[in-house]
N, C-alpha and C positions, 0 to 999 in steps of 0.2 A: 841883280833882279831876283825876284823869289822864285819859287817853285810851288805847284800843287800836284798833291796826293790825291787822286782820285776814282773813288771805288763804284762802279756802275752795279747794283745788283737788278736784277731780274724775277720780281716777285710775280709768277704764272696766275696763283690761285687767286680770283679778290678776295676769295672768302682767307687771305693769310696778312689780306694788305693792313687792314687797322690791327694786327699782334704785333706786326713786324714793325709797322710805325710806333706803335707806343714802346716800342723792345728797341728800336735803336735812337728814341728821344731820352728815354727816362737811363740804357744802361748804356748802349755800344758807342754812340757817340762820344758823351762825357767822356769813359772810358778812355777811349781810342785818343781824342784829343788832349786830356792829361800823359796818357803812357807817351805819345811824339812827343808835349810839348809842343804843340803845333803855336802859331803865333794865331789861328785863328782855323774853326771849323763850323762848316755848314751843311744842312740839305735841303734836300726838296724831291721833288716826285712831276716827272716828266708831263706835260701837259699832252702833249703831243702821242703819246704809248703811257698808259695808266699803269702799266705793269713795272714802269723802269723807275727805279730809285738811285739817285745823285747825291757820293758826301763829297764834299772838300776839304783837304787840308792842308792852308797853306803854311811855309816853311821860307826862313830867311833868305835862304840858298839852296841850291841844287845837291851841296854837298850834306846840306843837314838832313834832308829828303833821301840821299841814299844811305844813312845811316840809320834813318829809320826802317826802311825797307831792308834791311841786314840784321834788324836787331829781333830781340827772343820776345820783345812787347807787342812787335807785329804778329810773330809765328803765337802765342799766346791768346790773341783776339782775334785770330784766323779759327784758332782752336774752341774756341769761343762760341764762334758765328757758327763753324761747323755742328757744334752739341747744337746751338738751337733750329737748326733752319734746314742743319744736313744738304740731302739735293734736292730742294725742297725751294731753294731760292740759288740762282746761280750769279755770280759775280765777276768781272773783269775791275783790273788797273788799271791807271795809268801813271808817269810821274811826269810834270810836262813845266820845263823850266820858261820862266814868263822872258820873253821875247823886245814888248813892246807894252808899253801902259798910257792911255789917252785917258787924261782927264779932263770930264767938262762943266 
């Protein structure tokens, strides 16, 4: 089964939310999903809390997902995010191996 890579950030100000969207469409994502290799990456912005932003990135396996999370291309676009956004925007992971898949 695959896994996803999943980074919650926490954009406070709205006056940060349209930078921060056109800053992780046009660079961090691409970005992020070329340096994993991801088989596939997405977002979106919380309906529910307008302040929360959702990427995913999904990965073959569980194994390929902790090598990303080890590697110097994460620590790199960590370093990244931190020059633009500082604490300015706060973020959590997760890495959450898929379980169960219903297709309908």
């Amino acid at each position: 089964m695959t896994a996803l890579f999943i980074v919650r950030a926490e954009v406070n100000d709205p006056g940060d939310r349209e930078a921060f969207d056109r800053w992780y469409e046009q660079e961090h994502l691409p970005q992020a999903a070329a340096a994993f290799q991801a088989i596939r990456a997405w977002r979106g912005w919380s309906e529910l809390n307008p302040e929360i932003h959702i990427a995913f990135y999904e990965f073959p396996d569980l194994t390929a997902a902790q090598v990303v999370l080890a590697s110097d291309a994460l620590k790199g676009l960590m370093a990244d995010f931190d020059r633009a956004w500082g604490t300015k925007v706060s973020r959590t992971r997760e890495l959450v191996p898929t379980r169960q898949r219903i297709t309908t």
